[in-house]
N, C-alpha and C positions, 0 to 999 in steps of 0.2 A: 504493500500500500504506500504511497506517492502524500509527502506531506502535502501542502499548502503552498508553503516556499520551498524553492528548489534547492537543496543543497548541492553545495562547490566539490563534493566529494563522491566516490562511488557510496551507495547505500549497501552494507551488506544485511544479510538478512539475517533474523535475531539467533543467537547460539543456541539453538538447540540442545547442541550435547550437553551445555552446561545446565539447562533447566530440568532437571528429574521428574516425570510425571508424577505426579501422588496415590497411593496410594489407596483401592478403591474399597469401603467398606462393605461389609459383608451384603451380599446379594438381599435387597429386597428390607435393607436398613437406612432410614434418611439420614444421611449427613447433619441435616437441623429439624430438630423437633420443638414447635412454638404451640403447648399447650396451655389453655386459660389463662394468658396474659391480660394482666388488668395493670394499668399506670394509668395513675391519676396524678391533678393540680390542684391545691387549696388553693385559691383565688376570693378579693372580698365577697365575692357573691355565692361562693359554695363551692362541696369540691366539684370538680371536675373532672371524669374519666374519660382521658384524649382515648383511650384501647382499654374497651372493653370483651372479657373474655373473647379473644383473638387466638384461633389456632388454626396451623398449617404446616407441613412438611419439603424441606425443599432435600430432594433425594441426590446424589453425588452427580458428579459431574453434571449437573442441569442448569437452568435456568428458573426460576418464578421470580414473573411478575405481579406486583402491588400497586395495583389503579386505586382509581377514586380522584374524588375533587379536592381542592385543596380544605385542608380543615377534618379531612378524614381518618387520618390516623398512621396515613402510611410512616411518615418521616419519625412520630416517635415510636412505633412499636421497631423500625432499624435501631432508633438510640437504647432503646429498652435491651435491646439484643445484645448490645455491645455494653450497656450498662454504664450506659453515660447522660442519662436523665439526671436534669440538676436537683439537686436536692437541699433545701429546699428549692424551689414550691411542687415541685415534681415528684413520684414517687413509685416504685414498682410493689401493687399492694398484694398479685396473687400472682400464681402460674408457673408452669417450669417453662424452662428453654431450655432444649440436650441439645448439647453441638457433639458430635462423635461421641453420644452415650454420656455427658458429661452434664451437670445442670448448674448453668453459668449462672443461674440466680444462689446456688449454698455455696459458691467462691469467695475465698475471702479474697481482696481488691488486691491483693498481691500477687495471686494467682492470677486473676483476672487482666493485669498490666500484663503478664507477660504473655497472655493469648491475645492480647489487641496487637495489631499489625505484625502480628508471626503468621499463625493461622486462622488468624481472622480479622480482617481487614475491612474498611470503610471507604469512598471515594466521599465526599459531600457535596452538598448543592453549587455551593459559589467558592472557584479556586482560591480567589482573590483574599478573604474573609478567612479560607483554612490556613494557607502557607501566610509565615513570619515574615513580615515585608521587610527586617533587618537581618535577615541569614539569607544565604545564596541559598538554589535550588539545590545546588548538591549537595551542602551541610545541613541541607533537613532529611534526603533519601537517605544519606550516609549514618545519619543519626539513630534513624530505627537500623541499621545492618548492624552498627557497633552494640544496640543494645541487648540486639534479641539474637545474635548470630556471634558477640563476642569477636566481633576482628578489627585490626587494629587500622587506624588511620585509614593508611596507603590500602589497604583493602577495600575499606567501606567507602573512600572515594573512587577505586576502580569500578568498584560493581555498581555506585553511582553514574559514574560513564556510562557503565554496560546498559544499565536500564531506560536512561535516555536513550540513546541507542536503540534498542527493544520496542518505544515506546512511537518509533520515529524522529525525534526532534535533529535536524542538520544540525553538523559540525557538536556532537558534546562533547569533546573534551573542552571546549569554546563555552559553547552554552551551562556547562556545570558548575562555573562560578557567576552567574548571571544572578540577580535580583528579582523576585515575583514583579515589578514592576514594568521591568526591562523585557518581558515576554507579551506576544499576546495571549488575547483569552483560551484559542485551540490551545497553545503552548503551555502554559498553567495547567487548563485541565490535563495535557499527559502526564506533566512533571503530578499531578496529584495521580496518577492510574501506576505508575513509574513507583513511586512512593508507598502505595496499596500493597504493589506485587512485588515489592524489593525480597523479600522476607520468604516469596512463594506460599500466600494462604491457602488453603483449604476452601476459605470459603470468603467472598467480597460480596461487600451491601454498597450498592451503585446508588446514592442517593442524586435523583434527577441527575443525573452525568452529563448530559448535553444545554442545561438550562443556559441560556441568554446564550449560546452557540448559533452561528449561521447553519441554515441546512446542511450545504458542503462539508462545514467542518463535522456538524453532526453524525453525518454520516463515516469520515472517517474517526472519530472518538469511538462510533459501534463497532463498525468494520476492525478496529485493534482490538477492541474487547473478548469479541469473539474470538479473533485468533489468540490473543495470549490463554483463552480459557482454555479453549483447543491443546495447548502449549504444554498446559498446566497440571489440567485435567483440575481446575478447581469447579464448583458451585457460586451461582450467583443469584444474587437478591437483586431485581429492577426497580428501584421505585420510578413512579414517572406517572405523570396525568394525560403523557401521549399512544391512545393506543393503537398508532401504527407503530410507536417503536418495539410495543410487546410482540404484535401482529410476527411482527422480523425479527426479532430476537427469543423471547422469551419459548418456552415448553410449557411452559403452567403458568394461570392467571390464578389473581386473589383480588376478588373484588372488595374493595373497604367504603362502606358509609355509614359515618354519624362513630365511627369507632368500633362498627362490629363489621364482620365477615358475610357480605348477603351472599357471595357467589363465587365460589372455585370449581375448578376444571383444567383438562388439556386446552389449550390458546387454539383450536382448531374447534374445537365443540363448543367451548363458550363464547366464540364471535358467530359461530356458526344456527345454533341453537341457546341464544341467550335466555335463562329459565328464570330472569328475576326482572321486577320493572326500570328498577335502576338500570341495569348492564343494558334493558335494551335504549334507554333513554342516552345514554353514555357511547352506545353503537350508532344510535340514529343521530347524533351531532357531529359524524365527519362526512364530510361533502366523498361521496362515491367517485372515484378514478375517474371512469369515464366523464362523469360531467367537468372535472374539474382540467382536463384533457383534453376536452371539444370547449371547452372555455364558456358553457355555458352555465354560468350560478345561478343560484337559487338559496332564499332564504332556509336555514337548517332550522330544523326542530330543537326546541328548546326544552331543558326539564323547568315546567314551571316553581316559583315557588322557593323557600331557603332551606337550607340543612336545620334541624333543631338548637336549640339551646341545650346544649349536653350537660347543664346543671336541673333544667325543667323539661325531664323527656315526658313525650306526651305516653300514654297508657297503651299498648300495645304496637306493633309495627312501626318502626321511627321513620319509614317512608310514607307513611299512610296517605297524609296531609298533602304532595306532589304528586303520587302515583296515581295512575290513567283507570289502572284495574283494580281498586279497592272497592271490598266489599265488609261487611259486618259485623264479621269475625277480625278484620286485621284492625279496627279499633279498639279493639277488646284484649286480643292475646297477640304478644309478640308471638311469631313463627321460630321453629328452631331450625337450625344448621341441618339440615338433613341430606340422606342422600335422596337422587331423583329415580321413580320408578322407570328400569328399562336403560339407564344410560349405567356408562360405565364407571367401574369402582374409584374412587375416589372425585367425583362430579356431585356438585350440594349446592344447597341454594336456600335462602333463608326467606321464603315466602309459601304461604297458605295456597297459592296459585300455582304456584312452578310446573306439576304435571300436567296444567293446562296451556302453560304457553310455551311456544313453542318458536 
């Protein structure tokens, strides 16, 4: 893949022999197990649970993606993962998380440091806001190899190189003392994807990775993602409110609204057979190829309406009040997470309607 700017040198292509695949967990065991996650915020007006009872499995070498609008839950039940919810006003009140059989919520914070950016790693929204605008780019990648890998200097700034390198950026032995300022925004975000994978996780939580990106670049920010995962053989978390990037990327969706889970599936069956009114509401707001292709638009279907006040949820169904197909029952009893009659195993949906729509 071809950065942006052309680099003055031959590109070679990333060193494989030196990246070791990882090892795969026992057949039919998910790499991340997120059962009944509840985080909550005290705020003056009550608490607030941003992720409520939230559960989902992202199995080895995969992808899931985490939709929804914004205000849904996705970005903190990523921080709850890694366990960097501030505390206060933030708080993780229930739930396990197994990362490889392990439950990152009974770790004491010392443990916990040393699985953040080893084997499990984070990209975040805005490169800018993550990296130190007073350390070069290299002295941040090099910083997690010396911590978590123990090697010295001249090491952690080679394999600093290396990852620029890996990541695309022309000329880094150049670019490796460079300033986050001194780059652009494609450039930052790899130097943050460089910085994730220094370490080689197991498993990266892609929080919006291409946000405030041009398409172009966007497009290659994915296109290196996939191959380094390929690389890697690691698992990835997508969060993102774009679902053509899941459509292209991801293997499994996780629908989030209001901070629970209405809908998961394989990304082929839940764009295809959306079983909840949200995800179809969510599907019907992207302009269809074709029209967009033949240049002719047309005003897109809107979900009417707001998300709730996650401090005064209303009495059953938290879609109820926007949703096209409510009936009598979803004011009454919220629906549970269930599986759908007839589709396949692990496909659920959290509406009273589901095996009716289709």
């Amino acid at each position: 893949m071809r950065c942006c700017s052309p680099a003055d040198e031959p590109r070679p292509e990333p060193p494989v022999a030196r990246v070791p695949v990882a090892p795969a967990p026992a057949e039919g065991t998910p790499l991340l197990s997120v059962r009944g996650l509840v985080t909550s915020f005290r705020t003056e007006g009550g608490v607030l649970r941003a992720v409520d009872d939230v559960s989902f499995d992202v199995p080895p070498r995969s992808t899931v993606g985490l939709v929804g609008e914004s205000g849904c839950g996705k970005s903190v039940t990523s921080l709850s993962i890694m366990r960097l919810v501030p505390d206060p006003p933030g708080r993780i009140e229930a739930g396990k998380i197994l990362f490889q059989g392990t439950d990152l919520l009974a770790l004491p914070e010392r443990e916990m440091r040393k699985l953040r950016g080893d084997r499990l790693s984070m990209i975040f929204q805005e490169p800018m806001t993550s990296l130190n605008p007073v350390y070069t780019v290299g002295a941040q990648i090099a910083e997690a190899v010396r911590l978590h890998q123990k090697k010295s200097r001249a090491d952690a700034r080679a394999r600093a190189v290396e990852m620029l390198r890996v990541v695309g950026i022309p000329s880094p032995e150049t670019r490796v003392d460079a300033y986050p300022h001194q780059l652009s925004g494609g450039m930052r975000q790899r130097v943050m994807i460089a910085m994730a994978l220094a370490c080689e996780p197991k498993l990266l939580i892609a929080d919006e990775p291409t946000t405030a990106l041009d398409v172009t670049i966007q497009a290659q920010v994915l296109e290196l993602l996939r191959k380094l995962q390929k690389l890697l053989g690691m698992s990835v978390v997508l969060i993102t409110h774009d679902l053509g990037v899941v459509a292209e990327f991801a293997d499994r969706v996780v629908v989030m609204y209001a901070g629970r889970v209405v809908e998961e599936g394989a990304v082929d069956e839940v764009f295809q057979r959306p079983r909840h009114p949200y995800t179809r509401g969510l599907l019907r707001s992207i302009p269809p190829f074709g029209e967009v292709a033949a240049n002719r638009p047309r005003r897109l279907p809107t979900i009417e309406g707001m998300v709730p006040d996650l401090r005064a949820l209303p009495v059953g169904c938290r879609f109820q009040d926007r949703c096209p197909d409510v009936i009598d029952v979803c004011r009454k009893i919220e629906p549970e997470l269930a599986p759908i009659d007839g589709e396949p195993s692990g496909r659920r949906s959290r509406c009273h309607r589901a095996s009716e729509l289709a």
